[in-house]
C-alpha positions as CSV (number, residue, x, y, z in Angstrom):
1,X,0.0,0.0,0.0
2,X,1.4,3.3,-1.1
3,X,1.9,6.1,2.3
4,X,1.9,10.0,0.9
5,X,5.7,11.1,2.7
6,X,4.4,14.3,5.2
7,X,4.8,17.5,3.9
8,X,8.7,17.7,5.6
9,X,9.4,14.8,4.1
10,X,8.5,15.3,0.5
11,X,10.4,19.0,1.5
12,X,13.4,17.0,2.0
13,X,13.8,15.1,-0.7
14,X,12.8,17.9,-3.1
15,X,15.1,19.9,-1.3
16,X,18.3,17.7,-2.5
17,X,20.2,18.6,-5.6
18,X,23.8,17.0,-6.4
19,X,26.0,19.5,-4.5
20,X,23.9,19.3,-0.9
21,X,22.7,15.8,-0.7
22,X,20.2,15.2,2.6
23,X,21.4,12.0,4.6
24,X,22.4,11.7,8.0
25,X,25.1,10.4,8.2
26,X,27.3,8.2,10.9
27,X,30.9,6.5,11.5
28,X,31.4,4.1,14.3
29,X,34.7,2.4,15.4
30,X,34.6,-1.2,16.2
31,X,37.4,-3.0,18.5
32,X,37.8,-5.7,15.8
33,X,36.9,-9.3,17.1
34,X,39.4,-12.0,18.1
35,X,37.8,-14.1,14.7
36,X,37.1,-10.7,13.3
37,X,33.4,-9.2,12.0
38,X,32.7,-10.7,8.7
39,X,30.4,-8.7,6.4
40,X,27.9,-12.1,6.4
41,X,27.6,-11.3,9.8
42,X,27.1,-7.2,10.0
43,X,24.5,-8.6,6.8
44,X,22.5,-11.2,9.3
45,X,22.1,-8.3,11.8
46,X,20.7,-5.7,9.7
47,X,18.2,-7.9,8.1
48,X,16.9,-9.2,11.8
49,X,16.4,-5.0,12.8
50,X,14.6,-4.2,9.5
51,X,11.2,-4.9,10.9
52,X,11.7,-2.4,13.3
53,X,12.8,0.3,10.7
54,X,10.1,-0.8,7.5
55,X,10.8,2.1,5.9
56,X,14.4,1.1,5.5
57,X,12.5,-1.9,2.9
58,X,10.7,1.3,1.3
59,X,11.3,3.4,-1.9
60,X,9.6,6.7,-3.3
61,X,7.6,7.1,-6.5
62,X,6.9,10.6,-7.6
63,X,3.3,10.7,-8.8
64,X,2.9,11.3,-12.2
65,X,1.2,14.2,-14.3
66,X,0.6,16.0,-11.1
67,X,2.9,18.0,-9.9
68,X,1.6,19.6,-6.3
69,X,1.0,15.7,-5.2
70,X,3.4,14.4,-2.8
71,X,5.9,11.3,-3.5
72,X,4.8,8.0,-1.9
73,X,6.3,5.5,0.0
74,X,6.1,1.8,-1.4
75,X,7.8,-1.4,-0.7
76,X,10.8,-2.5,-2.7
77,X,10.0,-5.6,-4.9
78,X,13.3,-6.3,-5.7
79,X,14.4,-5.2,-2.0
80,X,18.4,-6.5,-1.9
81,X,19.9,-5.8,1.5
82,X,23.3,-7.0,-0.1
83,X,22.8,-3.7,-2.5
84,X,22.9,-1.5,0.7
85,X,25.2,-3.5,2.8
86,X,28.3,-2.9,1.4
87,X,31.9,-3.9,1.9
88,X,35.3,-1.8,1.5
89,X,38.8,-2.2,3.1
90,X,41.7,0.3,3.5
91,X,45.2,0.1,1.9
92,X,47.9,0.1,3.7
93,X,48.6,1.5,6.6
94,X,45.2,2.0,7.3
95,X,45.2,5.0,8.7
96,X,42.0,7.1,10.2
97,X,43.4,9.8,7.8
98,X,42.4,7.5,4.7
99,X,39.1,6.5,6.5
100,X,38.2,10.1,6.9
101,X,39.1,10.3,3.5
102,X,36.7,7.9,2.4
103,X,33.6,8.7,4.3
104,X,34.5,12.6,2.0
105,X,34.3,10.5,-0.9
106,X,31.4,8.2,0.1
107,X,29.4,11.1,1.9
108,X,29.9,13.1,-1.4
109,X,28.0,10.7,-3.5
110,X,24.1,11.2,-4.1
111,X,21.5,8.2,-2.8
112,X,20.0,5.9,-5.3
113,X,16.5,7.3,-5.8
114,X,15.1,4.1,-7.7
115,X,16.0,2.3,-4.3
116,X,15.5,2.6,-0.5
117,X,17.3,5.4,0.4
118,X,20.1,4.4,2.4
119,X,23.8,2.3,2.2
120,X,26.1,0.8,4.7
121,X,29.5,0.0,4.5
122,X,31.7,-2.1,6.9
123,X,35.4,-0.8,6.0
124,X,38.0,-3.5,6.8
125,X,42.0,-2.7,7.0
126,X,41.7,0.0,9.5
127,X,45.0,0.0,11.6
128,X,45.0,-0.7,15.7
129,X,42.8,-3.8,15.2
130,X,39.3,-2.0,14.4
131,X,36.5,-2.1,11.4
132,X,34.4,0.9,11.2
133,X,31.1,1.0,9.9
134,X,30.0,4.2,7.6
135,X,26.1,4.7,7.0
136,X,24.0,7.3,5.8
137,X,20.2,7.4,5.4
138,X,17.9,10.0,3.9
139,X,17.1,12.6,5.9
140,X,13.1,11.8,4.3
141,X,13.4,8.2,6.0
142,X,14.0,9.6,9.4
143,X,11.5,11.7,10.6
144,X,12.4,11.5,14.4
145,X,11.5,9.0,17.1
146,X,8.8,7.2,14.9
147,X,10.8,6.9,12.3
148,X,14.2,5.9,13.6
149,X,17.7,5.6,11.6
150,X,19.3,2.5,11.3
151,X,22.3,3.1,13.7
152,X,19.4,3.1,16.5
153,X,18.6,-0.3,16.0
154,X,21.9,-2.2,15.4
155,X,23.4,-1.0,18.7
156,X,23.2,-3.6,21.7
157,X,24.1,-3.3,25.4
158,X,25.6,-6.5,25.9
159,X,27.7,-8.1,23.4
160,X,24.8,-11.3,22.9
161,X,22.3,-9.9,20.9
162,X,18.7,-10.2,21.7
163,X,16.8,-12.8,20.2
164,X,14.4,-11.4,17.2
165,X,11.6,-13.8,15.7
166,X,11.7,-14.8,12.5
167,X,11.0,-12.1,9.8
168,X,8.9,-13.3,7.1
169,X,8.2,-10.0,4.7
170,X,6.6,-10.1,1.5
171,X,6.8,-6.8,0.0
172,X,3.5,-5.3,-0.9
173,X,2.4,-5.1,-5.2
174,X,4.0,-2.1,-6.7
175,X,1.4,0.4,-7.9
176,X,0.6,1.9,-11.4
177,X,1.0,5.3,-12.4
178,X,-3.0,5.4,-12.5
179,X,-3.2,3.8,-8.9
180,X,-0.7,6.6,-7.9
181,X,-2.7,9.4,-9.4
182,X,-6.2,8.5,-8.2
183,X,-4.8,8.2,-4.6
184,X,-3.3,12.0,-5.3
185,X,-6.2,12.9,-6.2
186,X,-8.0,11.1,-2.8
187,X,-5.3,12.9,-0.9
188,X,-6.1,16.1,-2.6
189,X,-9.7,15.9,-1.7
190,X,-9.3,14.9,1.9
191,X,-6.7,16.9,3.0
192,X,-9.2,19.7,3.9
193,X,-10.9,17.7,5.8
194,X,-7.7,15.9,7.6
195,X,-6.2,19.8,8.8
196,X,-9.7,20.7,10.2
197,X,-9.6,17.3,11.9
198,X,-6.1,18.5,13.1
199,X,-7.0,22.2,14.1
200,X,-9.8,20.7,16.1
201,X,-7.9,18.5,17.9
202,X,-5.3,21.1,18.9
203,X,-7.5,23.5,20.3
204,X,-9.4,20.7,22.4
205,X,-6.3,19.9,24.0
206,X,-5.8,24.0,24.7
207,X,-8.9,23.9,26.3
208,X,-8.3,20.9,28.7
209,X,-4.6,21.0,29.6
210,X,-3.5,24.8,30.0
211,X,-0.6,24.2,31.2
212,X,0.4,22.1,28.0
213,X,-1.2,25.7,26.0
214,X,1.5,27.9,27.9
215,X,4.5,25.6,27.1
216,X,3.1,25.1,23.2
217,X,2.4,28.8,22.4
218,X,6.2,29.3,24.7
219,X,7.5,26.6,22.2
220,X,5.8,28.9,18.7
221,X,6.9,32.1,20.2
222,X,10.4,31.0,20.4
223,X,10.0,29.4,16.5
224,X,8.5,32.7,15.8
225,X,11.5,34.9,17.5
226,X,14.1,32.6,15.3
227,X,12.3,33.2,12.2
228,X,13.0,36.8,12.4
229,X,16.8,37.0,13.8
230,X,17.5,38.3,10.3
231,X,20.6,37.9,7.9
232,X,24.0,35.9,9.5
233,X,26.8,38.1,9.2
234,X,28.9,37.9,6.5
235,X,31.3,34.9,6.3
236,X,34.0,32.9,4.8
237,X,31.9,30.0,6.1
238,X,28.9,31.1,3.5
239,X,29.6,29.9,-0.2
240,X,28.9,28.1,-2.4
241,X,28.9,24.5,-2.2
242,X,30.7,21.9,-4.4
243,X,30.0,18.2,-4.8
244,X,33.2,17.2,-2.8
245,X,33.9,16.6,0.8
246,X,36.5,16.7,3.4
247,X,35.6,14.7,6.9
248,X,37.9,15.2,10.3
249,X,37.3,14.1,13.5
250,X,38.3,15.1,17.4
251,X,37.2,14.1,20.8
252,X,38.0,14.7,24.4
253,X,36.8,13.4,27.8
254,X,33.6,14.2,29.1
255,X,34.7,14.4,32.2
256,X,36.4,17.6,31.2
257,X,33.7,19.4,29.8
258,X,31.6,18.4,33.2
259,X,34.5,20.1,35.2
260,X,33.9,23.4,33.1
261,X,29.9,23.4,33.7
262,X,30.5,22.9,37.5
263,X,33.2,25.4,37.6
264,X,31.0,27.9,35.8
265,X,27.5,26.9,36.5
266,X,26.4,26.6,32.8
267,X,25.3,23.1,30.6
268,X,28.0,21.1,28.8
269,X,26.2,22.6,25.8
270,X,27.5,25.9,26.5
271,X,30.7,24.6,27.3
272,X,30.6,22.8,23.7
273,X,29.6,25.8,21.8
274,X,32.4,27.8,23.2
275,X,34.4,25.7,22.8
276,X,33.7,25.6,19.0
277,X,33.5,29.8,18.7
278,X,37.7,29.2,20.1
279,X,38.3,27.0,17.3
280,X,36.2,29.0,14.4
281,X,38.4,32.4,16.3
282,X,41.8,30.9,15.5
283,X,40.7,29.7,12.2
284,X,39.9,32.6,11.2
285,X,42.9,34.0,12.4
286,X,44.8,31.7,10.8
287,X,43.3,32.4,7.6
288,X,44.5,36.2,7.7
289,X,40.3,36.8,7.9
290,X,39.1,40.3,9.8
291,X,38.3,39.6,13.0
292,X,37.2,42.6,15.6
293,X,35.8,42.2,19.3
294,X,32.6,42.1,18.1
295,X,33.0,40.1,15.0
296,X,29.9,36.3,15.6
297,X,29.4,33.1,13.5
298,X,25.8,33.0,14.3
299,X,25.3,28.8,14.7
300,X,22.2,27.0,14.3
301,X,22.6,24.5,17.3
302,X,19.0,22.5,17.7
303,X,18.9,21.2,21.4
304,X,18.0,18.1,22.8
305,X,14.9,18.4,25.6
306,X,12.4,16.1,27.4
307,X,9.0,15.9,26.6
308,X,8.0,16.5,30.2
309,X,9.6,19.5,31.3
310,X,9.0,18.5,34.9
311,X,11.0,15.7,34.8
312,X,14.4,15.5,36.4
313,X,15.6,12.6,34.8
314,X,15.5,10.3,37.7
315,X,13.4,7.8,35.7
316,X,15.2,7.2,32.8
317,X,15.3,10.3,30.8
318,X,16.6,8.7,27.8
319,X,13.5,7.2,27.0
320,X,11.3,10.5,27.7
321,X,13.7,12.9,25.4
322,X,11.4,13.3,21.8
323,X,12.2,16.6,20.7
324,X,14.5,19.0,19.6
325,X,14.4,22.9,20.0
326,X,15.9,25.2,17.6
327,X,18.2,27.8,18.8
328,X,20.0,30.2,17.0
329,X,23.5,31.7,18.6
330,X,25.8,33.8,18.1
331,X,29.2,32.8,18.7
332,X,31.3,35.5,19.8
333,X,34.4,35.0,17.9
334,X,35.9,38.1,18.3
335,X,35.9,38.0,22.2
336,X,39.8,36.8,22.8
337,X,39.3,35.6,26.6
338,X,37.8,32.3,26.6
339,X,35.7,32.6,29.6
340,X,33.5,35.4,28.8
341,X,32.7,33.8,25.3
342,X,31.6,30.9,28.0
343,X,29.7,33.6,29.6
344,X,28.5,35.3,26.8
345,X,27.1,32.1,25.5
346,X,25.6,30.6,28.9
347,X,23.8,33.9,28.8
348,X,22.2,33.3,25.6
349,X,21.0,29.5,26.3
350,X,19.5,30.6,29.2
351,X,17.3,33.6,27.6
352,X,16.2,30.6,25.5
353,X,12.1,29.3,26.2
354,X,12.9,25.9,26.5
355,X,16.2,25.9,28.7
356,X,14.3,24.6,32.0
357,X,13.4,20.9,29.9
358,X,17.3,21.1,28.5
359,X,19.2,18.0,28.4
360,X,21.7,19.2,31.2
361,X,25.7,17.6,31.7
362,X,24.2,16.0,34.2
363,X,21.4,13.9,32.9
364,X,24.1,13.1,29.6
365,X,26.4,11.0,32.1
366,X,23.3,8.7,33.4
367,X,21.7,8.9,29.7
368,X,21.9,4.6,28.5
369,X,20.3,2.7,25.3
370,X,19.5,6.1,23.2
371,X,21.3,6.3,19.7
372,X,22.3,9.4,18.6
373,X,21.5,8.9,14.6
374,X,18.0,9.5,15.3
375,X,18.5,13.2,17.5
376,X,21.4,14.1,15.0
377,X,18.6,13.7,12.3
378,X,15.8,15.6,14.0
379,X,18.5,18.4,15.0
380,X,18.9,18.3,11.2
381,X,15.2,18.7,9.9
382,X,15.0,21.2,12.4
383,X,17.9,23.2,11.1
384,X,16.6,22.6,7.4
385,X,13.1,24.2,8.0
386,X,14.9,27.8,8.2
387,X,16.6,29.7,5.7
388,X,20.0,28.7,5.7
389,X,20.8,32.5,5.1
390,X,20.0,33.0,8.8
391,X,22.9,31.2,9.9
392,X,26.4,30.6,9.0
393,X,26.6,26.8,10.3
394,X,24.6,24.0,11.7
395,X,25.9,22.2,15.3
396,X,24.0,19.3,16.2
397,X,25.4,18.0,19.9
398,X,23.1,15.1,21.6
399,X,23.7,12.7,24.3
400,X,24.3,9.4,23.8
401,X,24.9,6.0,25.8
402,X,27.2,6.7,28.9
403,X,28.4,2.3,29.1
404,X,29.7,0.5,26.6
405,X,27.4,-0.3,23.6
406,X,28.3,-3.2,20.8
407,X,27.3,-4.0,17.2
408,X,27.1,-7.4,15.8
409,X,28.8,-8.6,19.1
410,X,31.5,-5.9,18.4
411,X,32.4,-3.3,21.2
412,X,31.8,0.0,19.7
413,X,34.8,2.2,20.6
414,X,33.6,5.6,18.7
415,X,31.2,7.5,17.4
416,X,31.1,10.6,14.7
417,X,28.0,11.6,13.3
418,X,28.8,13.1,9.2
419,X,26.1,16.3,9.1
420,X,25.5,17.0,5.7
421,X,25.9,20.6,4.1
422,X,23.2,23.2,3.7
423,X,22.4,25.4,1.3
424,X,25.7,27.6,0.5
425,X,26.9,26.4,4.2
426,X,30.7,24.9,3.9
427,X,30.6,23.8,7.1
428,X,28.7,21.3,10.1
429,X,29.5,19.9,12.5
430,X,28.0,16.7,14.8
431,X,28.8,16.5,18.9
432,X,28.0,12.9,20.4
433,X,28.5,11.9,23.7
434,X,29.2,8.1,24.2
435,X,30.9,5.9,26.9
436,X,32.8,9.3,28.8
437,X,33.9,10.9,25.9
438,X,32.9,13.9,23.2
439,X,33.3,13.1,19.4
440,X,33.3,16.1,17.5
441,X,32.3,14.7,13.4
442,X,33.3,17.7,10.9
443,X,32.2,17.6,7.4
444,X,33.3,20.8,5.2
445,X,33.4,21.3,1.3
446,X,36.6,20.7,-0.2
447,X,36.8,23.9,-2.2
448,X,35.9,26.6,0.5
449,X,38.0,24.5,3.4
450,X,40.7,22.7,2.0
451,X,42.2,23.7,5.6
452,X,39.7,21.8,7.9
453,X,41.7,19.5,9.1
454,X,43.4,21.8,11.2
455,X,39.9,22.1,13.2
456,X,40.5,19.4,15.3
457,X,43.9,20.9,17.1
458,X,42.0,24.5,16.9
459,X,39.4,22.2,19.2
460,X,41.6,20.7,21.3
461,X,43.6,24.1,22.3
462,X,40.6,26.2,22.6
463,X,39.4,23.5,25.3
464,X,42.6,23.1,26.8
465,X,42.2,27.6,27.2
466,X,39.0,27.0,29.2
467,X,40.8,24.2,31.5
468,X,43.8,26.4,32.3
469,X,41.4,29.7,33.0
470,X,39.6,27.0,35.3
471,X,42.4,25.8,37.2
């Protein structure tokens, strides 16, 4: 049975053109087995989640002849999980530098449209005794927590996977062109009805729950007040973008970044964020760019919150966490002393409507069993639904599982999520937090940053400024 994709959805993958393809992406390091991971088994696991992910089975058809109807999801006849599971190995030395260097290449490379939109690939010969695991999904697949991406499902606590019944799925008949257009035109006619239905429904849960009316106009207001921040300032950051890729990585302990919160009574967020304007500061500097006292990179940085903002994550708060907020900051790169752009950015978050139901340092150490995939993707559609003119670059930073997590029976060392690049945006970045530690995934465009891989020791020093200031 065809499924219309929601408004967002068809948004997204109209949105797409060659040079900014929309995936979410993600690379995970594996502590390579003892008889090692074979691809047959990586296979065997994927195929036991895809019940719990049908869309993963799914492709779009555009609807003929009518061009205001939205695409459709059907199944895959000729579903082939070996088509999206894919294998590749490293040369010699195998070196995270040539990894890096083929996630650019992979991540550069448009989906299949005729096929579910997504690929895997477990890449062998990586030095130190690990595998990695690069995927990327459609950013039309994952629509948040109903929807989830595939590195949600494949992770395990324990290194014996649970048992999964047997999966018997016989794909559903393809329909016709005429099929597609007479349920357009069904669609068309119901629709009316379908957004009273919605309005309705709204404004009977005003009525009954006011404190649940506060917290959603709070929630539109703050949309509202994001929509109108204007114009990003001009930036070296802002160009356009070319069909290539250049991927780095960096991380640092937790621990460290909880030190700096507690020292200066902020969130780890803020502490992440400043840490980022240090970085972007030098770069600039480094580039011979203008930089003045007042100079900003305004950053689109969605933030993680709980549904209940009343709880305090005594009762696993991982589980209640099914939205992200947009926020819109303005990094103060021009500030040189570290600790008042950690001030100057504390201040903002906490002008922000949603801060008391924020995802605090805290609640990110006890967080257990939640993938990141799926928040990095909703911080992404949240980013996408403004104009990419009203900020110079998108930072997605969500909490992840604070023990140690396994795939296919293999530990999982790291995690980097691969953000792709907006509209005329050179630059993204993708925070995860995982077993004590930050990774910090940064995807740029060839062309305009040919230098980001000096990003990750701009990262590293501009935290090590806030450590010594704290000491």
């Amino acid at each position: 049975m065809a499924t219309s994709l929601s408004a967002s959805d068809a948004a997204f993958y109209r949105l797409e053109n060659t040079s900014t393809p929309m995936y979410v992406g993600s690379l995970s390091i594996l502590r390579k087995p003892r008889g090692g991971l074979s691809y047959d088994t990586l296979l065997e696991t994927v195929e036991k989640r895809l019940p719990l992910i049908p869309r993963y089975r799914q492709k779009v058809r555009q609807v003929s002849l009518i061009v205001s109807a939205r695409p459709v999801w059907v199944d895959d006849p000729d579903f082939d999980i070996t088509y999206h599971v894919r294998r590749s190995a490293l040369p010699a030395p195998g070196s995270d530098e040539q990894l890096h260097d083929l996630v650019a290449r992979l991540g550069s490379r448009p989906l299949d449209r005729s096929r579910p939109l997504w690929e895997m690939y477990l890449v062998e010969g990586l030095s130190g005794n690990r595998v990695a695991i690069y995927t990327k999904s459609h950013q039309a697949l994952v629509n948040g927590m109903s929807a989830l991406e595939i590195g949600h499902v494949i992770a395990d606590r324990t290194a014996k996977a649970p048992e999964f019944g047997e999966d018997i799925w016989v794909p559903g008949r393809e329909p016709t062109n005429a099929q597609l257009m007479l349920g357009a035109v069904g669609d068309w006619i119901a629709r009316p009805g379908q957004q009273l239905g919605v309005l309705r429904s709204a404004l009977t849960g005003m009525v009954t729950n006011s404190g649940e009316a506060v917290q959603t106009i709070r929630h539109y207001l703050e949309v509202l007040r994001t929509f109108t921040r204007g114009t990003a300032p001009s930036s070296p950051l802002n160009t356009k973008v070319s069909r290539n890729r250049r991927f780095a990585v960096a991380s640092g302990p937790l621990q460290d970044y909880r030190a700096l919160r507690t020292r200066y009574d902020c969130d780890v967020n803020d502490v992440v964020l400043a840490v980022i304007a240090g970085a972007l500061r030098n770069w600039l500097l480094s580039r011979g760019e203008p930089v003045s006292p007042y100079t900003t990179v305004r950053a689109m940085a969605p933030m993680s919150v709980y549904t209940d903002p009343d709880s305090d994550g005594s009762s696993g708060p991982g589980q209640s966490i099914s939205e992200v907020a947009p926020f819109l900051v303005d990094l103060p790169v021009g500030e040189g002393n570290a600790v008042i752009r950690l001030s100057q950015i504390s201040h903002a978050t906490e002008t922000h409507s949603v801060v008391t139901s924020l995802v605090d340092a805290r609640t990110i150490v006890t967080l257990s069993g939640f993938a990141p995939p799926t928040l990095h993707a909703q911080g992404i559609r949240v980013a996408s639904g403004f104009p990419a003119r009203q900020f110079n670059l998108l930072i997605t930073n969500v909490p992840g599982a604070q023990s140690q997590m396994y795939v296919a029976g293999t530990k999982l060392l790291e995690t980097y999520a691969v953000p792709p690049l907006l509209h005329n945006q050179v630059l993204a970045i993708g925070v995860t937090s995982y077993n004590g530690m930050l990774y910090y995934g940064i995807n740029a465009d060839r062309d305009a940053m040919p230098d980001v891989d000096v990003l990750p020791t701009l990262i590293a020093e501009s935290l090590e400024e806030l450590l010594e200031a704290a000491r």
